[in-house]
C-alpha positions in Angstrom: -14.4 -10.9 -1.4 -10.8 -12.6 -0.6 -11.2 -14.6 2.5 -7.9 -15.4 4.2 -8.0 -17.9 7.5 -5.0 -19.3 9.3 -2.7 -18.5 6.0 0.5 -20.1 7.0 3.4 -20.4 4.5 7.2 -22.0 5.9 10.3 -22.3 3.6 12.2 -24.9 5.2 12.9 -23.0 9.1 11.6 -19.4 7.8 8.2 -18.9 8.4 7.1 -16.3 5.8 3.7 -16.2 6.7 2.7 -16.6 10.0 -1.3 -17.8 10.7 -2.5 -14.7 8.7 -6.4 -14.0 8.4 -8.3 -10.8 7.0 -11.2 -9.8 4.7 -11.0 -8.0 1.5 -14.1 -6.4 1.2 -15.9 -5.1 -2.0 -16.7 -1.2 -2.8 -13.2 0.2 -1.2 -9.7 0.3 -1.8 -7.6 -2.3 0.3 -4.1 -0.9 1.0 -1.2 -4.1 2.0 1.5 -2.6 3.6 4.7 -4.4 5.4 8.3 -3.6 5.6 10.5 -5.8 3.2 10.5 -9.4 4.0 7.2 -9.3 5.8 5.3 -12.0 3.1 3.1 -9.6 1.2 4.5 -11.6 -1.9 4.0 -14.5 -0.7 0.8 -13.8 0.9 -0.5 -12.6 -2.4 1.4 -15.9 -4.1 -0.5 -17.8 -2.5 -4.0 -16.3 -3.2 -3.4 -16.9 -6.9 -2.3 -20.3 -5.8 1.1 -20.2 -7.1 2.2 -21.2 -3.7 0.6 -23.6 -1.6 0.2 -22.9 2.1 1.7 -24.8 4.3 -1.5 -24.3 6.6 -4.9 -22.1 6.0 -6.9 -21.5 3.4 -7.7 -18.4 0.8 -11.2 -18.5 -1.2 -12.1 -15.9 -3.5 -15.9 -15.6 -3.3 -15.7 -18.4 -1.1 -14.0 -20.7 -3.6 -10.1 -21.7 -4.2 -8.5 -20.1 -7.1 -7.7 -23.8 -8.7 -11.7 -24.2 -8.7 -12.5 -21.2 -10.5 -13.8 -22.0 -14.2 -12.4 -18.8 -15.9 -10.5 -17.1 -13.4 -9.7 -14.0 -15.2 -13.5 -13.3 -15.0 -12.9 -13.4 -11.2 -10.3 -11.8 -10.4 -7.6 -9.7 -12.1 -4.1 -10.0 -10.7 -1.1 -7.6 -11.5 2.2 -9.2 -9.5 4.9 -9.1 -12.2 4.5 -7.1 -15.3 7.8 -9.1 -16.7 5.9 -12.1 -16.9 4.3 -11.3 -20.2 5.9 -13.3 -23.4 8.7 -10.9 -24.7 8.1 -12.3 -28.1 4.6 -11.6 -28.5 3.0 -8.6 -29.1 0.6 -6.9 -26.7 -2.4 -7.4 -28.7 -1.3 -11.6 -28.7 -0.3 -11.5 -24.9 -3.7 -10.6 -24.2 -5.5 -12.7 -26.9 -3.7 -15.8 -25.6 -5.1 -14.9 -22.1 -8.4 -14.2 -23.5 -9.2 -17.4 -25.4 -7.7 -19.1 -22.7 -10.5 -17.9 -20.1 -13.6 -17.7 -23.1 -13.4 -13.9 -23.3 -14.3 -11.9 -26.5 -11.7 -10.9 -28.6 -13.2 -7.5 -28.6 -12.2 -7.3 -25.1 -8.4 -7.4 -25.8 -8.8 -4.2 -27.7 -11.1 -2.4 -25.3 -8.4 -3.1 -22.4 -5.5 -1.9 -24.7 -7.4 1.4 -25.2 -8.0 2.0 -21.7 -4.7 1.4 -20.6 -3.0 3.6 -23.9 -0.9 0.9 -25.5 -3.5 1.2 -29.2 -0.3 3.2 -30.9 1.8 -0.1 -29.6 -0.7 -2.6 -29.8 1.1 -4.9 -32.8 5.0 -4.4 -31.1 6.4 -6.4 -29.0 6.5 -6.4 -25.6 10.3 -7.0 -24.9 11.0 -3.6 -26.0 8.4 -2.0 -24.0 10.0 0.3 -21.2 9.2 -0.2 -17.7 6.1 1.9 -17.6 4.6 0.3 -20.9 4.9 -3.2 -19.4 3.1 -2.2 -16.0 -0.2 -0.7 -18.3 0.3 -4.0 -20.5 -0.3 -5.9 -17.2 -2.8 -3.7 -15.7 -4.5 -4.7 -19.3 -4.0 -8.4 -18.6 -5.5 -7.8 -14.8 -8.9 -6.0 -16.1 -9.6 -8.0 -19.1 -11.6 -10.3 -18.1 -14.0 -7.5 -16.0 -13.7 -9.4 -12.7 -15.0 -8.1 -9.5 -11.9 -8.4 -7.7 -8.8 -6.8 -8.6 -5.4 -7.1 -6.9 -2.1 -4.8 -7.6 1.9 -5.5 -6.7 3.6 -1.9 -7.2 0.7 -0.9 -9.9 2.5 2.1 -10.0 6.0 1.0 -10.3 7.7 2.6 -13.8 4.7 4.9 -14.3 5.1 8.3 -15.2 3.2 11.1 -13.3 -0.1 10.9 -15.6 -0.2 7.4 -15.6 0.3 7.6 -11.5 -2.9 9.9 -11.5 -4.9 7.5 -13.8 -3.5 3.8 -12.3 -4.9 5.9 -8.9 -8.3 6.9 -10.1 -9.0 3.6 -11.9 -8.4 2.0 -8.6 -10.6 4.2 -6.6 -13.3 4.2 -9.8 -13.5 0.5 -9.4 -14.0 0.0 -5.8 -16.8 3.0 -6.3 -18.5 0.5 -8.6 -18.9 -2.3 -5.4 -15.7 -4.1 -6.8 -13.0 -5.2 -4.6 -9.6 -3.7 -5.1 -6.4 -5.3 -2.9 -3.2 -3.1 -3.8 0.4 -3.7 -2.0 3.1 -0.7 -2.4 6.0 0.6 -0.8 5.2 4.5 -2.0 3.8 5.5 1.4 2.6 9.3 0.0 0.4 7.0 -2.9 -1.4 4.7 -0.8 -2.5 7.4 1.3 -4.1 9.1 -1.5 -5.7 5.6 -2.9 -6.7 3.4 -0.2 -9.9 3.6 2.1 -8.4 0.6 4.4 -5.7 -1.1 5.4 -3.9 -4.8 6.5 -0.6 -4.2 7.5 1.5 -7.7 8.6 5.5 -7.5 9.9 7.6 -10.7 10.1 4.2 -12.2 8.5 1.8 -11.9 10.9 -1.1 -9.1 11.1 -0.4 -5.8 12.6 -3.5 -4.0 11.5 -6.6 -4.2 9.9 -8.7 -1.1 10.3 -9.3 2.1 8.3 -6.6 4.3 6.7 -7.9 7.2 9.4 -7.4 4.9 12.1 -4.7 3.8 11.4 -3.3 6.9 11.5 -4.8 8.0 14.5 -3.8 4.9 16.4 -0.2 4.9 15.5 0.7 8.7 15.4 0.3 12.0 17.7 -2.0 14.6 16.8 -0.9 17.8 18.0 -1.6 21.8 17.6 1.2 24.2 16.7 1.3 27.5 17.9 3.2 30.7 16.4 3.0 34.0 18.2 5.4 36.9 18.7 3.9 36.8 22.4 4.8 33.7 23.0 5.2 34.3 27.4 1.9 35.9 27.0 0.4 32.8 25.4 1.9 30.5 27.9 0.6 32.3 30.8 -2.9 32.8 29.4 -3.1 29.2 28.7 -1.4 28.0 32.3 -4.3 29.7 33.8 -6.5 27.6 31.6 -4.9 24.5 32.6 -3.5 23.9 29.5 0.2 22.2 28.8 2.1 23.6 26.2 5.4 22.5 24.9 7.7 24.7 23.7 10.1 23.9 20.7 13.3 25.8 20.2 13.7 24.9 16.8 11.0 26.0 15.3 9.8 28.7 17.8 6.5 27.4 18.5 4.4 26.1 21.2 2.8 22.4 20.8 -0.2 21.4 22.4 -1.7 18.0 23.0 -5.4 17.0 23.3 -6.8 20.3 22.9 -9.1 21.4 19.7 -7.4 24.6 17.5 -10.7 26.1 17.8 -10.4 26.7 21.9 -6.8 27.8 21.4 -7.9 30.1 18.9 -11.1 31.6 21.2 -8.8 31.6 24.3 -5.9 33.8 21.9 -8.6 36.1 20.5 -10.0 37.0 23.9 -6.5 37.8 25.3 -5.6 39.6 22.2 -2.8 37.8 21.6 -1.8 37.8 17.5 -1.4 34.1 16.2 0.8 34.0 13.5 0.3 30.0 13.0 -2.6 28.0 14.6 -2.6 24.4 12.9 -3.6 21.1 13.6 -1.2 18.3 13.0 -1.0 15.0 12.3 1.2 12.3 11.4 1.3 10.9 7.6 0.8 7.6 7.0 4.5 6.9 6.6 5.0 8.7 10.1 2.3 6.2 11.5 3.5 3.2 9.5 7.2 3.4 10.6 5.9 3.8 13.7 3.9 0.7 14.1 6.2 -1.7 12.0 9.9 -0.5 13.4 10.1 -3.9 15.5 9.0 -5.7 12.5 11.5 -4.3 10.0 14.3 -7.5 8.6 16.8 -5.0 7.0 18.1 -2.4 8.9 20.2 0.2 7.4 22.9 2.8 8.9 24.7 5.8 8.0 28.2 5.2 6.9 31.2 4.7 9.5 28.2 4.0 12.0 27.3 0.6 13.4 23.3 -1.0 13.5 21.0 -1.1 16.5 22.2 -4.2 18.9 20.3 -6.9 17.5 19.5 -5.5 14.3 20.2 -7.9 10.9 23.2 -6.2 8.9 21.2 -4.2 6.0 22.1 -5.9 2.5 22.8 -4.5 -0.8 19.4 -3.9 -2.6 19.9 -6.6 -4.7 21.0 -9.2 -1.7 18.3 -8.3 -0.1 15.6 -8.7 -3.0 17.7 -12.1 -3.9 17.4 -13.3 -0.3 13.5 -12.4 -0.3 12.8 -14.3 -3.1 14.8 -16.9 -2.7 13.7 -17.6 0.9 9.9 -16.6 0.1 10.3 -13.6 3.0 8.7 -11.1 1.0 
C-alpha cells in the first residue's frame, strides 16, 4: 500500500502539490489522472523520494522509500524509460540494478523474456526505439517481483500488441493482491485498465472513488430515442409524465432519469416502432474534462481566436513541457 498524508511540494512561489493525501490500495488498478501541470510528476517524484516534500509524508508499506533495504523488492517504478545507461546493454542495465538490490541473476533474464527484448538482450539500449525502451523499463520496474508497481505513460511508444499486453499485465497483477498506481493522459486506455481512480487539478485532490463513479458523478446519463413517430412518442410519454428533449440534429428524443426498459414497455404497448432505444453515458474523458476544466493551466484556442478571459496563453508543446519541468508543475 502507498500512503500519502499532507503531501506538500513548493518550488519557490509555485505550489506544485498542494496538501495531497490518498491510499493506493492492493488487488486493483489505481488510475492518476490530472490535466498538465497538476503535479502527478512530482507527486510520484516524491514517492520514490527523488523530491523531498516540502510538507507530508509518503510510506510505502508504512515505511519511507530511503528506509527500504532493497527497494526494487518493494516496489517497481517506471517514470522515464530514458533513464537507462545508453551504453549498456539491456541485459547489463538490469544486472547492474539486480546486484545492486541482491536479486538473482536469473531474474534479469526472466524479466527480459516477459517483456520481449531476448532477441535484443546483448544491444544496447541507445539504439532502442521508443517502444523498446518503455518494455526495457517495464523490465527494470518488475524485476525485483515487488508488491507494488507504479507506471508514468506505460504505454507511451508501444505498438498496439504491446498496448494490449502492458494492459493485461497491469490488470493480472493487481488480480494477484498486488498494488498497481498508473498515471496517463490516453483517456480511452485508463478506462479499459483501471478499477479506481485519484484525480488532483492545480495539485490538490479532486477525486478519489471508483472509475464507475466517477463517471456517474461527473457526467449525464441519458436515453436516446429513434422513432419515425416521433409526435406519437411524445404524446404517449407526456401522458406518462415523462420529459423528453428533442434534438434536431440527430432526430431523436433524449430522456433523463428514466430506465430504457419503461421506455421500451411504454413504446410497445402503444405500438409505436423504435428504431433506436439506448442508454447513454458519458466516457471517462467526457466526465474527466468535465470535472477538471477549472483546473486546466494550458489553455488552447482555434487560430485567429482569442482564450477564455482569465485563461493562461497555451504554449508550444515543448514550452509548456520545459516550463513543467522546470518549475516542478507537472
Amino acid at each position: 500500500m502507498i500512503e500519502l498524508e499532507g503531501l506538500t511540494k513548493r518550488f519557490g512561489a509555485k505550489t506544485a502539490v498542494d496538501n495531497l493525501s490518498f491510499q493506493v490500495r492492493p488487488g486493483v488498478v489505481t488510475g492518476f489522472l490530472g490535466p498538465n501541470g497538476a503535479g502527478k510528476s512530482t507527486t510520484m517524484r516524491m514517492m520514490l523520494d527523488l523530491d523531498n516534500p516540502t510538507n507530508g509524508t509518503v510510506r510505502i508499506d508504512g515505511k519511507h522509500y530511503r528506509d527500504l533495504t532493497e527497494p526494487l523488492k518493494h516496489i517497481g517504478a517506471l517514470l522515464d524509460a530514458k533513464a537507462m545507461h545508453g551504453g549498456r546493454s539491456a541485459y547489463n542495465n538490469l544486472l547492474c540494478l539486480a546486484e545492486s538490490n541482491r536479486i538473482p541473476r536469473s531474474r534479469v533474464a526472466e524479466v527480459l523474456d516477459l517483456v520481449g527484448l531476448t532477441p535484443v538482450a546483448k544491444k544496447k539500449s541507445k539504439g532502442f526505439s521508443l517502444g523498446m525502451g518503455q518494455r526495457l523499463g517495464i523490465a527494470s520496474a518488475l524485476l525485483g517481483d515487488p508488491e507494488i508497481l507504479m507506471f508514468d505513460e506505460p504505454v507511451n511508444g508501444l505498438d498496439p500488441e504491446g498496448i494490449l499486453w502492458i494492459r493485461n499485465l497491469m490488470k493480472g497483477l493487481a488480480a494477484e493482491g498486488r498494488t498497481i498506481f498508473v498515471s496517463s493522459h490516453l483517456m480511452s486506455e485508463m478506462a479499459l485498465t483501471a478499477d479506481h481512480l485519484v484525480v488532483i487539478g492545480q495539485g490538490r485532490l479532486l477525486a478519489d472513488l471508483s472509475m464507475s463513479d466517477f463517471i456517474q458523478q461527473n457526467s449525464r446519463s441519458y436515453v436516446r430515442l429513434r422513432t419515425p413517430q416521433q409526435e406519437r412518442l411524445k404524446d404517449v410519454l407526456h401522458e406518462a409524465g415523462i420529459d423528453a428533449v428533442s434534438v434536431p440534429a440527430t432526430g431523436a428524443l433524449e430522456i433523463d432519469g428514466v430506465p430504457a426498459e419503461r421506455l421500451g414497455e411504454l413504446a410497445a404497448q402503444h405500438q409505436i416502432v423504435l428504431h433506436e432505444l439506448s442508454p447513454q453515458r458519458a466516457s471517462l474523458e467526457e466526465a474527466f474534462m468535465r470535472m477538471t476544466a477549472d483546473s486546466v493551466e494550458y489553455h488552447a484556442h482555434a487560430p485567429g481566436t482569442t482564450a477564455p478571459a482569465g485563461a493562461a496563453t497555451a504554449a508550444p508543446a515543448w514550452g509548456a513541457g520545459y516550463e513543467a519541468t522546470r518549475e516542478g508543475g507537472e
